[in-house]
SERO-4910 file (N, C-alpha, C, O; in steps of 0.05 Angstrom, whole numbers):
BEGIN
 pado doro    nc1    nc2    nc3   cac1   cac2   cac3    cc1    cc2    cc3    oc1    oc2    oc3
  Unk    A     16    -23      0      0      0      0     17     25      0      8     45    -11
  Unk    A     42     26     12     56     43     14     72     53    -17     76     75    -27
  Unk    A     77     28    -23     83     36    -48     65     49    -70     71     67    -85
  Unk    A     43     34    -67     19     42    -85     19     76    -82     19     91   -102
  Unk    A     20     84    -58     19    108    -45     36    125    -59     26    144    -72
  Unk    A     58    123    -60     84    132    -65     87    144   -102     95    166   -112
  Unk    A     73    113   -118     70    110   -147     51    135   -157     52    147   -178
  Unk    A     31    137   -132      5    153   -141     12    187   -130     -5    206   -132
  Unk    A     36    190   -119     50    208   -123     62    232   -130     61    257   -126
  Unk    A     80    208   -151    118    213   -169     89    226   -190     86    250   -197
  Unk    A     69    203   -198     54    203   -222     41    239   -229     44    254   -248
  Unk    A     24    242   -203     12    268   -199     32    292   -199     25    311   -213
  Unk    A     55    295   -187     68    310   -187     82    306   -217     83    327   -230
  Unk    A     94    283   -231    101    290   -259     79    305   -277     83    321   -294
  Unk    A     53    293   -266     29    312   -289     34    343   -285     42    360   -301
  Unk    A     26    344   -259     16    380   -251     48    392   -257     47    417   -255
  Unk    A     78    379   -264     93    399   -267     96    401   -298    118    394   -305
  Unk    A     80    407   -317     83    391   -345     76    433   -349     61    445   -335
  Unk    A     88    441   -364     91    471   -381     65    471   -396     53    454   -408
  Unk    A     61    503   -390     34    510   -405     33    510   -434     49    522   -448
  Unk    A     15    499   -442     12    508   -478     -2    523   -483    -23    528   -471
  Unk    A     12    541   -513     -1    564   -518    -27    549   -534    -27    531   -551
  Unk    A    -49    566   -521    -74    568   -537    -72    576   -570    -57    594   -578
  Unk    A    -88    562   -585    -90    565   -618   -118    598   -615   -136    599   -598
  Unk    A   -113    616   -635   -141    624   -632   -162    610   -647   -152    594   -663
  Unk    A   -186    612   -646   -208    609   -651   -207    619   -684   -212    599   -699
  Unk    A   -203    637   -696   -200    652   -719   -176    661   -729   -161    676   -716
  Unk    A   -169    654   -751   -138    675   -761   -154    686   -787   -169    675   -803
  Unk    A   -143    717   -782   -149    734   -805   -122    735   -825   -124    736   -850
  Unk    A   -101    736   -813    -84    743   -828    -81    769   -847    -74    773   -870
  Unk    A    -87    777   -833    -78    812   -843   -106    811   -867   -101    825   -887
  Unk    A   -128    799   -867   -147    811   -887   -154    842   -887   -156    857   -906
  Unk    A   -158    847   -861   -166    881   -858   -149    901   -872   -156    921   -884
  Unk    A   -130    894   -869   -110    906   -887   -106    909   -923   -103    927   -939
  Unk    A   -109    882   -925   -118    880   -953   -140    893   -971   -144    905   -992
  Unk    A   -158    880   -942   -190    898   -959   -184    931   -958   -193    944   -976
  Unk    A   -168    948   -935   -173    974   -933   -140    982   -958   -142   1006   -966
  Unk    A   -122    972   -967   -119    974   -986   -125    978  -1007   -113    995  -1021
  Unk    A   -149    961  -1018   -158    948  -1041   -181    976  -1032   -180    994  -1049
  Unk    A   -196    980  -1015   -207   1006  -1014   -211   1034  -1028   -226   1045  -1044
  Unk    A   -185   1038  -1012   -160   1062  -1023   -157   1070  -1056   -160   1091  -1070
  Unk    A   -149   1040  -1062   -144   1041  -1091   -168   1047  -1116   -166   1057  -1139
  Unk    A   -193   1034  -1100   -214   1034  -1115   -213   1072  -1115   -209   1086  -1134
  Unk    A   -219   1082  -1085   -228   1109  -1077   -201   1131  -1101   -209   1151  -1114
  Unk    A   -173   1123  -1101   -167   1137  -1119   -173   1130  -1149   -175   1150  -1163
  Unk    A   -176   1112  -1158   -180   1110  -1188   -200   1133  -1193   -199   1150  -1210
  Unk    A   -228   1128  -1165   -248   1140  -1183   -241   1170  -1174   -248   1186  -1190
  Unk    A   -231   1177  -1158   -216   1205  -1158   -207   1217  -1181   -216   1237  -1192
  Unk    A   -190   1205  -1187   -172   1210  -1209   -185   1213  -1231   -185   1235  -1243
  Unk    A   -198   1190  -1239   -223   1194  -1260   -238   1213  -1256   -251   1216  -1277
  Unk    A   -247   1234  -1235   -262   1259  -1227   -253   1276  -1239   -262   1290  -1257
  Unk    A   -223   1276  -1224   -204   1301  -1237   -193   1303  -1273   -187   1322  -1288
  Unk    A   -195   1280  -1275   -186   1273  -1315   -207   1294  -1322   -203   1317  -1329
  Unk    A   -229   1281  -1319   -248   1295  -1327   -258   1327  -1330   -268   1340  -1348
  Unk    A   -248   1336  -1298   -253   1369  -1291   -227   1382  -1312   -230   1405  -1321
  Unk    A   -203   1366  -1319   -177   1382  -1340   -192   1371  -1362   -202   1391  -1372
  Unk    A   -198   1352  -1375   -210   1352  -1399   -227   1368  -1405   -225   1369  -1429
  Unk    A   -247   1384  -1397   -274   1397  -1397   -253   1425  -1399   -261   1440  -1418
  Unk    A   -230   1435  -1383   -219   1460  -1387   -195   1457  -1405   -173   1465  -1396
  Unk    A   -197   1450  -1421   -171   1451  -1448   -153   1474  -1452   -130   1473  -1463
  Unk    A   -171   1503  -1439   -161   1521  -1444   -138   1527  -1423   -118   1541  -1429
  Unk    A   -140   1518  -1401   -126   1517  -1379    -99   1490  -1380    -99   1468  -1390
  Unk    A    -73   1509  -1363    -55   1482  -1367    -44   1474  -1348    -23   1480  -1337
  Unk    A    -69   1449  -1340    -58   1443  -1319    -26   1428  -1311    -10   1427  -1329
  Unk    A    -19   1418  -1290      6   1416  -1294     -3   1394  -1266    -22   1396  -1251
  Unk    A     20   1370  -1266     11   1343  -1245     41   1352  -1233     62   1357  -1245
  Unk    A     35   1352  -1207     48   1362  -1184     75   1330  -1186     77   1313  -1204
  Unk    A     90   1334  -1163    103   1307  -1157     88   1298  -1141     83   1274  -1142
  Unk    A     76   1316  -1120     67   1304  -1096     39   1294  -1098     27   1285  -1079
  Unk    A     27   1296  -1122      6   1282  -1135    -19   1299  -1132    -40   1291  -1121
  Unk    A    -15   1321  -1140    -39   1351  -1146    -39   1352  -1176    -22   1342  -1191
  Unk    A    -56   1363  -1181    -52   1385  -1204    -63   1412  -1198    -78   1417  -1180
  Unk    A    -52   1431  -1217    -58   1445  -1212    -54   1476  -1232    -33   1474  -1246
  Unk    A    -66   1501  -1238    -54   1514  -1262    -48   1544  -1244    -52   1553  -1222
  Unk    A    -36   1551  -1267    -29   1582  -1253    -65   1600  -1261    -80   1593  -1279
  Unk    A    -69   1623  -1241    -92   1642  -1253    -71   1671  -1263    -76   1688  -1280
  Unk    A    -40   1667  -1240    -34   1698  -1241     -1   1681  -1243      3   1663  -1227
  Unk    A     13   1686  -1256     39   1674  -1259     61   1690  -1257     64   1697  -1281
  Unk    A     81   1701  -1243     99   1719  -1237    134   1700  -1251    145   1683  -1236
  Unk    A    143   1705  -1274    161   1689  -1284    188   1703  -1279    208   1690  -1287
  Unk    A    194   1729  -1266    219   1736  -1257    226   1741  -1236    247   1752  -1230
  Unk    A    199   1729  -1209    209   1729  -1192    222   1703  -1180    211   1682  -1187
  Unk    A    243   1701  -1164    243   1670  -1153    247   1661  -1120    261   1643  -1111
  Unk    A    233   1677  -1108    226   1675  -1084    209   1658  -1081    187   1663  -1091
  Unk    A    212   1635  -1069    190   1626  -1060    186   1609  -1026    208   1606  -1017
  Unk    A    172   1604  -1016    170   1605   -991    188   1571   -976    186   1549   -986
  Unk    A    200   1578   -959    217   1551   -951    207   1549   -918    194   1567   -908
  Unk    A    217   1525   -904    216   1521   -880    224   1552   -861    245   1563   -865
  Unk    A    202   1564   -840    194   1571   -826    187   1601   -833    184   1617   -814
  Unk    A    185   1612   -863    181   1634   -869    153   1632   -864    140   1611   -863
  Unk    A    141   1670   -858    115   1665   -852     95   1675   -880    104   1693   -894
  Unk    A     72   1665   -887     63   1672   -916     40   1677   -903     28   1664   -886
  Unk    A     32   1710   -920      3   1708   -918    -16   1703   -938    -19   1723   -951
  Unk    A    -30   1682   -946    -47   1676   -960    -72   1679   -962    -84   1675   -941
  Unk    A    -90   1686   -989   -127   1684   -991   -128   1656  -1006   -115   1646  -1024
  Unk    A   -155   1645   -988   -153   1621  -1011   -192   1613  -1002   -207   1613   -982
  Unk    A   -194   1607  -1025   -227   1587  -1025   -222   1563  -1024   -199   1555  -1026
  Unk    A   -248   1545  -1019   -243   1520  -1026   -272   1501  -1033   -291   1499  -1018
  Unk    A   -270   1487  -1058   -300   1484  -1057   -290   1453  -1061   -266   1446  -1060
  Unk    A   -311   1434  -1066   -317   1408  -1070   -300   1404  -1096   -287   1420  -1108
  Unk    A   -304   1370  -1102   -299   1377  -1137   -320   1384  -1159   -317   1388  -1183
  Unk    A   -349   1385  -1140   -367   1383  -1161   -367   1417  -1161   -388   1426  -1170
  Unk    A   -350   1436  -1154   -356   1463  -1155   -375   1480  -1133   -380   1504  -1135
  Unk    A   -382   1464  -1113   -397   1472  -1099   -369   1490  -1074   -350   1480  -1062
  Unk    A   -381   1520  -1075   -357   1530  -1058   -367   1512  -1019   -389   1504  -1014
  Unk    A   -350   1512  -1006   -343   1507   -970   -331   1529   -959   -339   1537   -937
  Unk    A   -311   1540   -973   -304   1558   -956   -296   1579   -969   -275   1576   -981
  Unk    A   -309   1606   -972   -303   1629   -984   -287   1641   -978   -284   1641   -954
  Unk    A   -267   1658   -994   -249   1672   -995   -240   1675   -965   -254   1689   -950
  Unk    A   -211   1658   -952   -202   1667   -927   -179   1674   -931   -165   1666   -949
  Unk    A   -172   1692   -911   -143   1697   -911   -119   1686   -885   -126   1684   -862
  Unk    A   -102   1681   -890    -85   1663   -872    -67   1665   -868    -53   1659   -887
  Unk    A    -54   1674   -842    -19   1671   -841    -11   1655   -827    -20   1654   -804
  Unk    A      9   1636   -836     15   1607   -832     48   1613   -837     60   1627   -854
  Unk    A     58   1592   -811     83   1591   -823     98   1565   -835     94   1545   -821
  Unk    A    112   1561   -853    120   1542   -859    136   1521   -853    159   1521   -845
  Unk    A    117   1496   -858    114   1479   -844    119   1467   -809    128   1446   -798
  Unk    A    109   1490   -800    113   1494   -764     82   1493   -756     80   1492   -732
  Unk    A     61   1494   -767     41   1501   -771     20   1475   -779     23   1462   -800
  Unk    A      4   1472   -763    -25   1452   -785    -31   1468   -804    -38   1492   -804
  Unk    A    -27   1451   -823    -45   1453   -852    -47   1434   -860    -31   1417   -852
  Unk    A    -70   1426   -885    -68   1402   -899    -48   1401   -917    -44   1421   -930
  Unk    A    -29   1372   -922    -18   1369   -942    -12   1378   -966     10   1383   -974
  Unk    A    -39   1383   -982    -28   1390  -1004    -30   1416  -1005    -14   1423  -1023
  Unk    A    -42   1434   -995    -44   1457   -994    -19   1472   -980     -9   1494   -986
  Unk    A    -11   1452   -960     15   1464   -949     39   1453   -980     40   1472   -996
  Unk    A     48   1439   -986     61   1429  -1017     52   1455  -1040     66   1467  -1057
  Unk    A     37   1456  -1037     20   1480  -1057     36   1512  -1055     48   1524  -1072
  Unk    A     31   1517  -1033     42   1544  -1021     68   1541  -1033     75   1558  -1049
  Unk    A     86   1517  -1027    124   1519  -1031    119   1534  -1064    134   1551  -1072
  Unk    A     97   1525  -1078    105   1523  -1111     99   1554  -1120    103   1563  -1142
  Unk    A     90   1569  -1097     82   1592  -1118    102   1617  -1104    118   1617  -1085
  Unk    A     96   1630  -1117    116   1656  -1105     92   1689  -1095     68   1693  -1095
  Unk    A    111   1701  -1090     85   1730  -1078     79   1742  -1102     91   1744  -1123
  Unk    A     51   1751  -1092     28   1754  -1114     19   1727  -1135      3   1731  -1153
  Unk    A     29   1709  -1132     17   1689  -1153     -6   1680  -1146    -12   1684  -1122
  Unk    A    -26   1664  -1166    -46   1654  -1161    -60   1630  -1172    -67   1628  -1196
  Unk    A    -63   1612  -1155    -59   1580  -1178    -82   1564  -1166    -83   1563  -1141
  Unk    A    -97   1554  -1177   -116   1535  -1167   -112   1512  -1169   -108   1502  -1191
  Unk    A   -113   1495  -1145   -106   1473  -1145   -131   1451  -1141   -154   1453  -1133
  Unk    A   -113   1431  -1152   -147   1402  -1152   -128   1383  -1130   -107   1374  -1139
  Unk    A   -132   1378  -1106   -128   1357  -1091   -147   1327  -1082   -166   1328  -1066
  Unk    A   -139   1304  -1096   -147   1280  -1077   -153   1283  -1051   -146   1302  -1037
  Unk    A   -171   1259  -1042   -184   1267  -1013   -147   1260   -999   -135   1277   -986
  Unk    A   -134   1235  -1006   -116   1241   -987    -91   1261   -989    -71   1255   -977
  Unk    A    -92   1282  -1004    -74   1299  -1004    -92   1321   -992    -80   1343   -990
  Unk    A   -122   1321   -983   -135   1338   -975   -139   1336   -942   -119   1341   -930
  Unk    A   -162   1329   -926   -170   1321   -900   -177   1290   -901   -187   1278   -882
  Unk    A   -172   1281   -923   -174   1251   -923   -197   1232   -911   -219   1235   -922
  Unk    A   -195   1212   -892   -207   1200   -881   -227   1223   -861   -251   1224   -866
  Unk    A   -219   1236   -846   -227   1250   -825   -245   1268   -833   -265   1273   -819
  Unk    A   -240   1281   -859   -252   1298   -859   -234   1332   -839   -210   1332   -833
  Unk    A   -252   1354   -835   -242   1371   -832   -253   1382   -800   -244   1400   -786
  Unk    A   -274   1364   -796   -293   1356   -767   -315   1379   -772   -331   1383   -753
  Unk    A   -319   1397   -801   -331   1418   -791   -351   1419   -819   -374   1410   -818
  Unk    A   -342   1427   -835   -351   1430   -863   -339   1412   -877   -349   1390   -872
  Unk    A   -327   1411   -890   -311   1370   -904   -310   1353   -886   -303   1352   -862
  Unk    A   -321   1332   -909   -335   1313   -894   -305   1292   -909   -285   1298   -922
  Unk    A   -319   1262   -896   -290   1241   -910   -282   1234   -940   -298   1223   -954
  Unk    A   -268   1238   -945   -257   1227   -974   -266   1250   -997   -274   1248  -1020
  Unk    A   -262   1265   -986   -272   1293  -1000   -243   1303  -1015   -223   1313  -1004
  Unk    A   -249   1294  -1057   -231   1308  -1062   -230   1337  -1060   -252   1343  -1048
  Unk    A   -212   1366  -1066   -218   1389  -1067   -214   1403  -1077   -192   1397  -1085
  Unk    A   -220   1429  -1089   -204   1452  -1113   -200   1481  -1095   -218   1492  -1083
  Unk    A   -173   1490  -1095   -169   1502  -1073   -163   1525  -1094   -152   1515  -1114
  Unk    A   -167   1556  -1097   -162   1583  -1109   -141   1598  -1094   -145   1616  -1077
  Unk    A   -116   1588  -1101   -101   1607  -1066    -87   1634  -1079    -86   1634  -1104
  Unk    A    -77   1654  -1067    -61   1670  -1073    -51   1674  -1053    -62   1675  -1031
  Unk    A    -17   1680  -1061     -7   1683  -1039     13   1709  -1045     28   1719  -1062
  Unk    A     -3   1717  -1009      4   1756  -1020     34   1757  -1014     51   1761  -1031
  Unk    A     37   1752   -988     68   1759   -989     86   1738   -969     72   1721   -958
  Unk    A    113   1737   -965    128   1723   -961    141   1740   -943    148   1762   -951
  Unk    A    148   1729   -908    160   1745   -898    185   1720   -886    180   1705   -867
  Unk    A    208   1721   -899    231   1694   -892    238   1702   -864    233   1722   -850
  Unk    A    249   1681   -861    261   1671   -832    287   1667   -830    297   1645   -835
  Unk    A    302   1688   -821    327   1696   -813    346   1669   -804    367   1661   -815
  Unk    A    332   1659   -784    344   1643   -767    356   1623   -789    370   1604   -782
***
Protein backbone atom coordinates (compact mmCIF):
# COMPACT_ATOMS: atom_id res chain seq x y z
CA UNK A 1 0.00 0.00 0.00
CA UNK A 2 2.80 2.14 0.69
CA UNK A 3 4.16 1.79 -2.38
CA UNK A 4 0.93 2.12 -4.25
CA UNK A 5 0.93 5.38 -2.23
CA UNK A 6 4.20 6.58 -3.26
CA UNK A 7 3.51 5.50 -7.34
CA UNK A 8 0.24 7.65 -7.07
CA UNK A 9 2.52 10.42 -6.13
CA UNK A 10 5.89 10.67 -8.47
CA UNK A 11 2.70 10.15 -11.10
CA UNK A 12 0.59 13.42 -9.96
CA UNK A 13 3.41 15.50 -9.36
CA UNK A 14 5.03 14.48 -12.94
CA UNK A 15 1.47 15.62 -14.47
CA UNK A 16 0.81 18.99 -12.56
CA UNK A 17 4.64 19.96 -13.36
CA UNK A 18 4.16 19.53 -17.24
CA UNK A 19 4.54 23.57 -19.03
CA UNK A 20 1.72 25.48 -20.24
CA UNK A 21 0.60 25.41 -23.90
CA UNK A 22 -0.07 28.18 -25.90
CA UNK A 23 -3.70 28.40 -26.84
CA UNK A 24 -4.49 28.26 -30.89
CA UNK A 25 -7.07 31.19 -31.59
CA UNK A 26 -10.42 30.46 -32.55
CA UNK A 27 -10.02 32.58 -35.94
CA UNK A 28 -6.91 33.74 -38.07
CA UNK A 29 -7.43 36.69 -40.24
CA UNK A 30 -4.19 37.17 -41.40
CA UNK A 31 -3.90 40.59 -42.17
CA UNK A 32 -7.34 40.57 -44.36
CA UNK A 33 -8.29 44.07 -42.88
CA UNK A 34 -5.48 45.30 -44.33
CA UNK A 35 -5.88 44.02 -47.66
CA UNK A 36 -9.52 44.90 -47.96
CA UNK A 37 -8.67 48.71 -46.67
CA UNK A 38 -5.95 48.69 -49.31
CA UNK A 39 -7.88 47.40 -52.03
CA UNK A 40 -10.33 50.31 -50.68
CA UNK A 41 -7.98 53.10 -51.15
CA UNK A 42 -7.21 52.07 -54.53
CA UNK A 43 -10.72 51.71 -55.76
CA UNK A 44 -11.38 55.47 -53.86
CA UNK A 45 -8.37 56.85 -55.95
CA UNK A 46 -8.99 55.52 -59.38
CA UNK A 47 -12.40 56.99 -59.14
CA UNK A 48 -10.79 60.25 -57.92
CA UNK A 49 -8.59 60.49 -60.43
CA UNK A 50 -11.16 59.72 -63.02
CA UNK A 51 -13.10 62.95 -61.35
CA UNK A 52 -10.18 65.03 -61.84
CA UNK A 53 -9.28 63.67 -65.74
CA UNK A 54 -12.40 64.74 -66.33
CA UNK A 55 -12.66 68.47 -64.55
CA UNK A 56 -8.86 69.11 -67.00
CA UNK A 57 -10.52 67.60 -69.93
CA UNK A 58 -13.68 69.83 -69.86
CA UNK A 59 -10.96 72.99 -69.33
CA UNK A 60 -8.56 72.54 -72.40
CA UNK A 61 -8.05 76.07 -72.21
CA UNK A 62 -6.32 75.84 -68.93
CA UNK A 63 -2.73 74.10 -68.34
CA UNK A 64 -2.89 72.13 -65.93
CA UNK A 65 0.31 70.81 -64.71
CA UNK A 66 0.56 67.16 -62.27
CA UNK A 67 2.41 68.09 -59.19
CA UNK A 68 5.17 65.35 -57.87
CA UNK A 69 3.37 65.18 -54.79
CA UNK A 70 0.29 64.10 -56.75
CA UNK A 71 -1.95 67.56 -57.32
CA UNK A 72 -2.60 69.26 -60.22
CA UNK A 73 -2.92 72.24 -60.59
CA UNK A 74 -2.70 75.70 -63.09
CA UNK A 75 -1.43 79.08 -62.65
CA UNK A 76 -4.58 82.10 -62.63
CA UNK A 77 -1.70 84.90 -62.05
CA UNK A 78 1.96 83.72 -62.95
CA UNK A 79 4.96 85.95 -61.87
CA UNK A 80 8.07 84.45 -64.19
CA UNK A 81 10.96 86.78 -62.87
CA UNK A 82 10.47 86.45 -59.58
CA UNK A 83 12.17 83.49 -57.65
CA UNK A 84 11.29 83.77 -54.21
CA UNK A 85 9.49 81.28 -53.01
CA UNK A 86 8.49 80.23 -49.56
CA UNK A 87 10.84 77.54 -47.54
CA UNK A 88 10.79 76.06 -43.99
CA UNK A 89 9.72 78.55 -41.32
CA UNK A 90 9.03 81.68 -43.45
CA UNK A 91 5.73 83.26 -42.60
CA UNK A 92 3.16 83.61 -45.80
CA UNK A 93 0.16 85.42 -45.91
CA UNK A 94 -2.35 83.81 -48.01
CA UNK A 95 -6.34 84.21 -49.56
CA UNK A 96 -7.65 81.03 -50.56
CA UNK A 97 -11.35 79.33 -51.24
CA UNK A 98 -12.14 75.99 -51.32
CA UNK A 99 -14.99 74.20 -52.83
CA UNK A 100 -15.84 70.40 -53.51
CA UNK A 101 -14.97 68.85 -56.86
CA UNK A 102 -18.37 69.17 -58.07
CA UNK A 103 -17.82 73.14 -57.73
CA UNK A 104 -19.83 73.59 -54.96
CA UNK A 105 -17.85 76.52 -52.90
CA UNK A 106 -17.15 75.35 -48.48
CA UNK A 107 -15.21 77.89 -47.78
CA UNK A 108 -15.13 81.47 -49.19
CA UNK A 109 -12.43 83.60 -49.74
CA UNK A 110 -10.09 83.35 -46.37
CA UNK A 111 -7.13 84.83 -45.57
CA UNK A 112 -4.27 83.16 -43.58
CA UNK A 113 -0.97 83.53 -42.07
CA UNK A 114 0.73 80.36 -41.59
CA UNK A 115 4.15 79.53 -41.14
CA UNK A 116 5.99 77.11 -42.96
CA UNK A 117 5.71 73.94 -42.20
CA UNK A 118 5.64 74.68 -38.22
CA UNK A 119 2.07 75.06 -38.57
CA UNK A 120 -1.25 72.62 -39.26
CA UNK A 121 -2.26 72.64 -42.59
CA UNK A 122 -3.39 70.09 -44.95
CA UNK A 123 -0.89 68.43 -47.09
CA UNK A 124 -1.42 69.50 -50.19
CA UNK A 125 -2.20 72.83 -49.71
CA UNK A 126 0.77 73.21 -47.43
CA UNK A 127 3.03 71.44 -50.83
CA UNK A 128 1.02 74.00 -52.83
CA UNK A 129 2.10 77.19 -51.03
CA UNK A 130 6.20 75.93 -51.57
CA UNK A 131 5.27 76.17 -55.57
CA UNK A 132 4.12 79.61 -55.91
CA UNK A 133 5.79 82.82 -55.26
CA UNK A 134 4.24 86.51 -53.92
CA UNK A 135 1.41 87.71 -55.70
CA UNK A 136 0.87 84.45 -57.64
CA UNK A 137 -2.29 82.71 -58.05
CA UNK A 138 -2.97 78.99 -58.88
CA UNK A 139 -5.79 76.77 -58.36
CA UNK A 140 -5.31 73.64 -57.27
CA UNK A 141 -7.33 70.11 -57.59
CA UNK A 142 -6.38 67.83 -54.54
CA UNK A 143 -7.34 64.02 -53.86
CA UNK A 144 -9.21 63.36 -50.64
CA UNK A 145 -5.79 62.06 -49.35
CA UNK A 146 -3.71 64.95 -50.18
CA UNK A 147 -6.77 66.89 -48.73
CA UNK A 148 -8.50 66.05 -45.01
CA UNK A 149 -8.71 62.57 -46.14
CA UNK A 150 -10.36 60.02 -44.05
CA UNK A 151 -11.34 62.49 -41.27
CA UNK A 152 -12.60 64.92 -42.97
CA UNK A 153 -12.11 68.56 -41.62
CA UNK A 154 -14.66 67.78 -38.34
CA UNK A 155 -16.53 70.92 -39.54
CA UNK A 156 -17.56 71.51 -43.14
CA UNK A 157 -15.53 68.50 -45.18
CA UNK A 158 -16.75 65.64 -44.69
CA UNK A 159 -14.48 62.04 -45.50
CA UNK A 160 -12.86 61.35 -48.70
CA UNK A 161 -13.58 64.66 -50.00
CA UNK A 162 -11.53 65.42 -53.11
CA UNK A 163 -10.88 69.45 -53.34
CA UNK A 164 -10.22 72.60 -55.64
CA UNK A 165 -8.44 75.12 -53.66
CA UNK A 166 -8.12 79.17 -55.47
CA UNK A 167 -5.05 80.33 -53.31
CA UNK A 168 -3.05 83.51 -53.67
CA UNK A 169 -0.36 84.14 -51.96
CA UNK A 170 0.21 87.81 -50.98
CA UNK A 171 3.40 87.95 -49.44
CA UNK A 172 6.38 86.14 -48.06
CA UNK A 173 8.02 87.26 -44.91
CA UNK A 174 11.54 84.72 -44.58
CA UNK A 175 13.07 83.57 -41.60
CA UNK A 176 16.34 84.78 -40.65
CA UNK A 177 17.21 82.14 -38.34
Amino acid sequence: MKNLLLIITLLLLCISCKSPEARMPESVHSGSFLKESAERSRKLNELERGQIESIIKSNPEKNYIASESGFWYYYGNQIENDTVQPQFGDIVDFDYNVSNIAGTEIYSKENKTYIMDKEELFTGLREGLKLLKPTETATFIFPSQKAYGYYGDENKIGTNVPLICEVTLNTITQNND
